[in-house]
Structure formats: C-alpha cells, structure tokens
C-alpha positions in Angstrom: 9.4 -46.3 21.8 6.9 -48.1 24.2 3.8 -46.9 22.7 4.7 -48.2 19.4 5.0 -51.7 20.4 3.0 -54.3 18.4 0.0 -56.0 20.4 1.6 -59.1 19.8 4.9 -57.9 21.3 3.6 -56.0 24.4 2.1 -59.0 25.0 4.9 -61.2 25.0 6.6 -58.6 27.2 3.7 -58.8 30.0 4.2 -63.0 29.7 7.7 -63.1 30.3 7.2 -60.5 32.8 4.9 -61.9 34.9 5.4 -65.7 34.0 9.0 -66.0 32.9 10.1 -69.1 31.1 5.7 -70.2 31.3 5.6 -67.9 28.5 7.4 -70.5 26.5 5.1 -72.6 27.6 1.6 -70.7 26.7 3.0 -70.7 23.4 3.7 -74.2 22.9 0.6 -75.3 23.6 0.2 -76.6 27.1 -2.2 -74.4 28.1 -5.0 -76.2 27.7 -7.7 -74.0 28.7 -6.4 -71.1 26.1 -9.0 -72.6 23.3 -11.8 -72.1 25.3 -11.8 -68.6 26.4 -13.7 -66.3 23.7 -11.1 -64.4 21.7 -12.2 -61.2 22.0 -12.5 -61.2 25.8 -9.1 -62.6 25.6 -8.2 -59.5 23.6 -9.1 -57.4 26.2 -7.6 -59.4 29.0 -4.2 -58.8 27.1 -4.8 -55.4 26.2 -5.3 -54.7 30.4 -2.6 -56.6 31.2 0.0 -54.6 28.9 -1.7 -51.3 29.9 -0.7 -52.5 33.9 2.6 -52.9 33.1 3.3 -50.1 31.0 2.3 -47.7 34.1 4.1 -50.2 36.3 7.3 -49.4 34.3 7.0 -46.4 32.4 4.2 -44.0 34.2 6.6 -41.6 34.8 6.1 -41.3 31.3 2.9 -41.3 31.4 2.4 -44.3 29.9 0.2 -47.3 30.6 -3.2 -46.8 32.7 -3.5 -46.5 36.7 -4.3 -49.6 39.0 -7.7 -48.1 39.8 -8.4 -47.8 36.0 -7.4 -51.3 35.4 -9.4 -52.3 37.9 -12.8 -50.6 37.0 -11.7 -51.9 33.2 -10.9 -55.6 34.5 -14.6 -55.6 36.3 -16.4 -54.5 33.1 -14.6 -56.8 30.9 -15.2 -59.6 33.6 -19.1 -58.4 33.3 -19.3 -58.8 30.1 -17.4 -61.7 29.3 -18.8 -64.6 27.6 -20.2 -67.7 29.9 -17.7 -69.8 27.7 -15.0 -67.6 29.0 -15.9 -67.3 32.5 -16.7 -71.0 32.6 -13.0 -71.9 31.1 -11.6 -69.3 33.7 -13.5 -70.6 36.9 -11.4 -74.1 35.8 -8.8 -72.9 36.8 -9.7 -72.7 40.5 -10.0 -76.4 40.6 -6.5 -78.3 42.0 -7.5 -81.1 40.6 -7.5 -80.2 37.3 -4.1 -81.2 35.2 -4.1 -77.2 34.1 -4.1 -75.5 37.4 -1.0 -74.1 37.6 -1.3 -73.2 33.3 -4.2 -72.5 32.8 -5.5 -68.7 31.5 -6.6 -67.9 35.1 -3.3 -68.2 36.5 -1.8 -66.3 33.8 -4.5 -63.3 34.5 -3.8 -63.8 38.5 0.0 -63.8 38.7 -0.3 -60.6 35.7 -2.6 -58.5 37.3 -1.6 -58.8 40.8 -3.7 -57.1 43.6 -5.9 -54.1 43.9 -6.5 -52.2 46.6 -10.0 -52.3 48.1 -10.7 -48.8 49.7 -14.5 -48.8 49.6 -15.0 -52.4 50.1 -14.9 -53.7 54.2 -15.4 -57.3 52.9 -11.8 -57.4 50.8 -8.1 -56.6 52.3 -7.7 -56.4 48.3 -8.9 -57.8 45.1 -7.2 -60.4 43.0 -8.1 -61.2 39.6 -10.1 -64.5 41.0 -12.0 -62.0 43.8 -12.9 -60.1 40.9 -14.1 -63.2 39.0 -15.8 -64.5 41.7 -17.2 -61.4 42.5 -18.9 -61.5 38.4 -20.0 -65.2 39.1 -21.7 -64.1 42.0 -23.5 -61.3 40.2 -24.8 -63.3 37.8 -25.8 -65.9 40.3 -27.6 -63.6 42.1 -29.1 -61.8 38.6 -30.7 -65.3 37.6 -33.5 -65.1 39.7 -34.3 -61.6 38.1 -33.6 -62.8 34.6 -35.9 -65.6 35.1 -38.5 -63.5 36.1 -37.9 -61.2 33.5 -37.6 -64.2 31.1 -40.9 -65.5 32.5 -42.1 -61.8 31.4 -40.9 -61.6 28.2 -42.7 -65.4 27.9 -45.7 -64.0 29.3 -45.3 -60.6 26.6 -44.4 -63.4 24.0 -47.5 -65.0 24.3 -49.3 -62.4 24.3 -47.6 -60.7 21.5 -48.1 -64.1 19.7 -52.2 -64.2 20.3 -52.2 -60.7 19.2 -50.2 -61.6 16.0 -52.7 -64.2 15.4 -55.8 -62.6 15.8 -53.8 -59.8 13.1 -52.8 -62.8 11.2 -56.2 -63.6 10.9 -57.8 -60.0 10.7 -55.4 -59.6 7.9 -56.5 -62.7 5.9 -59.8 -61.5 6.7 -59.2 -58.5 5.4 -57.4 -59.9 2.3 -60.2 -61.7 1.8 -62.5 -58.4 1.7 -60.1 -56.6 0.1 -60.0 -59.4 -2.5 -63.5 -59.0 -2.7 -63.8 -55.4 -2.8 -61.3 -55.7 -6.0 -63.5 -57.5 -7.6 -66.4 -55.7 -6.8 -64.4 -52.5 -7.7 -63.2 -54.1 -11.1 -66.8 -55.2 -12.3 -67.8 -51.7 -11.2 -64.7 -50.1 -13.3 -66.3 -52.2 -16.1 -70.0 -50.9 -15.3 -68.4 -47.3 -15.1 -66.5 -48.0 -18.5 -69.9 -48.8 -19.9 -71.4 -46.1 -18.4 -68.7 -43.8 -19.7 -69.3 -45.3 -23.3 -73.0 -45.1 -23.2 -72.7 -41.2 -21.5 -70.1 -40.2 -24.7 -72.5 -41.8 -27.3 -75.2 -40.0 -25.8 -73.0 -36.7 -25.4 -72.0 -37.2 -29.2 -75.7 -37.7 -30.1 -76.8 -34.6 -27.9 -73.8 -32.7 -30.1 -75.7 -33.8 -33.3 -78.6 -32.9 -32.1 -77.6 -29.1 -31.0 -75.6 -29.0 -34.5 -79.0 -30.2 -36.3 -81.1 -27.8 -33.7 -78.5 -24.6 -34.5 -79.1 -25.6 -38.2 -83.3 -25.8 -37.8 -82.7 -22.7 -36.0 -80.8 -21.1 -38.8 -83.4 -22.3 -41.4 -86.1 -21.3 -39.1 -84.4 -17.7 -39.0 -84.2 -17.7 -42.7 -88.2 -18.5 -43.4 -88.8 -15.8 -40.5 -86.8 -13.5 -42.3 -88.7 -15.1 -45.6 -91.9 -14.9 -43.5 -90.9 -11.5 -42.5 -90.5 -10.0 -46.2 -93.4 -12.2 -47.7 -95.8 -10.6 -44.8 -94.5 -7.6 -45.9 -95.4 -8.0 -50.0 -98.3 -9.4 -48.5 -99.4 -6.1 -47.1 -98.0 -4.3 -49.9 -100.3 -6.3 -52.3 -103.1 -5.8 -50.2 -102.5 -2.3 -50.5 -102.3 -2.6 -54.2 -105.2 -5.0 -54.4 -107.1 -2.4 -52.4 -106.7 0.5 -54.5 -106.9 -1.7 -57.8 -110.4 -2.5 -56.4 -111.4 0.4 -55.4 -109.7 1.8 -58.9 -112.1 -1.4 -59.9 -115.4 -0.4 -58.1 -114.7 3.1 -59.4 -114.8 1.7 -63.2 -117.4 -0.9 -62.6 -119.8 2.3 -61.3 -118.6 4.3 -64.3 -119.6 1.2 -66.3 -122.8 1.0 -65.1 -123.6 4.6 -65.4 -121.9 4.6 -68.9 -124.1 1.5 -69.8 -127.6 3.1 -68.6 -126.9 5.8 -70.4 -125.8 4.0 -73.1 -129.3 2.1 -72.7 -131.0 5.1 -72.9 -129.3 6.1 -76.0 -130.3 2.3 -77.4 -133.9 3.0 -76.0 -133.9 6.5 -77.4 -132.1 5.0 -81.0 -134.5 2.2 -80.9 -137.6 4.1 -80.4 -136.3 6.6 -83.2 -134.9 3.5 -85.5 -139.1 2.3 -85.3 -140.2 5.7 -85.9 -137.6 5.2 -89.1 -139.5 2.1 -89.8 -142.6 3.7 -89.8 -141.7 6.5 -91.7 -140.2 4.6 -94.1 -143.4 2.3 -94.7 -144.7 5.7 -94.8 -142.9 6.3 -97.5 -143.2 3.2 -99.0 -146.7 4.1 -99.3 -146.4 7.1 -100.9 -144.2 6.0 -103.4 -146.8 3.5 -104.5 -149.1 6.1 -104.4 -146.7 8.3 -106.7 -146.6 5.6 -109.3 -150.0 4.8 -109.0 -150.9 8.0 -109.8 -148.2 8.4 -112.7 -149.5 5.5 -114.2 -153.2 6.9 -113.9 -151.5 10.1 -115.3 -149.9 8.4 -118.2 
C-alpha cells in the first residue's frame, strides 16, 4: 500500500513526479547545492513534499496531509532551518549561478507548488521562495532584537561574571578561613583530647578515691561499732568498778573498825601482858623469898 512506502521510495516518487527525468539528475550528482543544505532540514523538506503528494493523489483515501497543513508545516520547518540551509537555498534565486535551474530550491519550488493566501492582502499565493523569503525577512527584521537581547545577555554576562568573581574570591576567602578554622578546630580537637585524658585520669582517681572513702567509711563504721561496744564495757566496768569500790570502802571501813578494835584488844593484852610481867617479878620474888627461907629453915 501507499502508507507503507520506504522514505527513500516516496521520495523518489515525489522527484520523478515533480521533476521527471531531473530526478536522474539529483542523483547523479549535479546538484551542486544538495551538500550544503543541513540533512535534517532536508529530511523534513522530503518528508512535506511526499506528504503533498500523497493527498494530491490518494486523499480520497485519506492519505497524505492538506495544502494548509503543509503550508503551516513548510513555514515552521523554514523557521527553524539552519542558516547553512537557508543560505544554500536563497542560492538558488541567483540566475547567475551555474545551479539555478538544479539546485535544492528549484526542486522544493516546482514540488510544493503554490498555496493559497486567504488571510494575507500582500500575496495572490505563496510559493516555496515567498515562504523563504518571507523566513529571511523575519530574521532580518529579528536581528535588531537579537542584538539587543545579545547586548543584554553581554550586559547580564558581565555582570554575572563580576558577581562570580567577587564569589570566586569570597570563596577563596572563605577557604582560606575555613582552612584556618580547621586548624584551629584540629589543635582544639587535640586540646579537647587532652582535656578528655586529663578529665578520665581525674574521674579514675576520684573512683579510687570514693572506693578508698567507702572503705574508711566501712572501717570507720566498724570502730564506731568497736567504739560503740567498748563504750558500752566501759560503762559496764564502771559499774563494776563502782560497786567493787564501794564493796571496797565497805571492807576498808570494816578494817578500820576491825583494826581499832583489834588495837584495843593489843592495848588491853598489852596492858594485861605488863601486869603479867609484874606479877611474874612478883613472883619471882617470892620464890626467892621461898628458898630463902627454906634455906634459913634447913
């Protein structure tokens, strides 16, 4: 069917359409303009062109798209077509040129015919080169506001570039700082790594020292409690201390009563023991008077 024809072939089909025996021609070579148009606006030229003339043949089929869709489609791609394209196409239009009658624009001229120009008082109808004309002139006329939009974007470059340098610089600046800061923040890490060491020596001593102080405490408990019991023998041998002295003053005031009577018994015995004496000197005597007088009696 028609709508599976190759690119390649619908395009050979719109040549020798529109051109005849200049298709043999285009493919020979002596087109010497064909190199220079971009190949993917030359795509879409082709891709128009086989589009026209499948609704020019076959549209009762609905095939192929209508005049006023190739013609909005032919303006876009016209638009947007490369300056090396539009340049190689406006050739074309010069008669002096060996390539007039061969070149691309022809081709695109004779292929696409005319257009109707409904809404347009200026054209009868639009050819291919009334279009390209027409895309010149556009860009013509644009220059002036690309320039100044160019001069803009200069102006916005500049400016964009003095703000990049002055970041440029605030960022080596703050590199710099930031550098700085590192360091800074690197001798304090070592500072607080000291400080860290120093604070867990002196939270290991303070450990010690609470085990040592729980241990004082413990040994402090015990002589309290050692405290405690010796206070309390303490009083208990006071209280037996007490009574042993007053069991004490009790015998030391029987001893002195026992030894003043026992005095007065030594007084009384002594006194008696002299009377003894004297009694026996008495009788002492009286014994010598005895044998005195036995004798005298013998």
């Amino acid at each position: 069917s028609i709508r599976k024809l190759s690119a390649g072939a619908a395009s050979v089909l719109v040549a020798v359409s529109v051109l005849g025996g200049a298709a043999v021609e285009f493919t020979s070579g002596t087109i010497y303009a064909e190199e220079k148009i971009v190949e993917a606006d030359s795509a879409k030229f082709f891709d128009l062109m086989v589009e026209k003339k499948l609704y020019d043949e076959f549209s009762r089929f609905g095939y192929g798209k209508k005049p006023e869709e190739v013609l909005a489609s032919l303006k876009q791609v016209l638009k947007d077509a490369s300056p090396q394209t539009l340049n190689s196409l406006i050739n074309t239009l010069d008669n002096g040129r060996i390539d007039y009658q061969t070149g691309m624009g022809q081709v695109f001229s004779q292929a696409f015919g005319s257009f109707r120009a409904d809404h347009d008082p200026e054209y009868l109808a639009y050819s291919f080169y009334s279009l390209l004309i027409q895309a010149i002139k556009e860009r013509v006329v644009n220059e002036s506001e690309l320039k100044v939009q160019l001069q803009e974007k200069e102006e916005a470059v500049e400016v964009l570039t003095k703000i990049l340098d002055k970041t440029v610089n605030e960022k080596i600046e703050i590199d710099r700082k930031a550098k700085e800061a590192e360091g800074k923040l690197k001798e304090s890490s070592l500072k607080l790594t000291k400080a860290y060491k120093i604070t867990k020596d002196l939270a290991d001593q303070l450990s010690n020292v609470k085990q040592q102080r729980d241990k004082a405490f413990k040994v402090s408990k015990d002589l309290a409690d050692k405290l405690s019991n010796a206070e309390a023998s303490r009083d208990k041998a006071f209280a037996v201390s007490k009574d042993l002295a007053d069991k004490l003053s009790s015998a030391e005031a029987s001893r002195d009563k026992a030894f003043a009577v026992s005095k007065d018994l030594a007084d009384k015995l002594a006194a008696k023991t002299a009377e003894a004496e004297k009694l026996m000197q008495n009788v002492g005597s009286l014994d010598r008077l005895v044998e005195s007088a036995k004798r005298e009696m013998g």
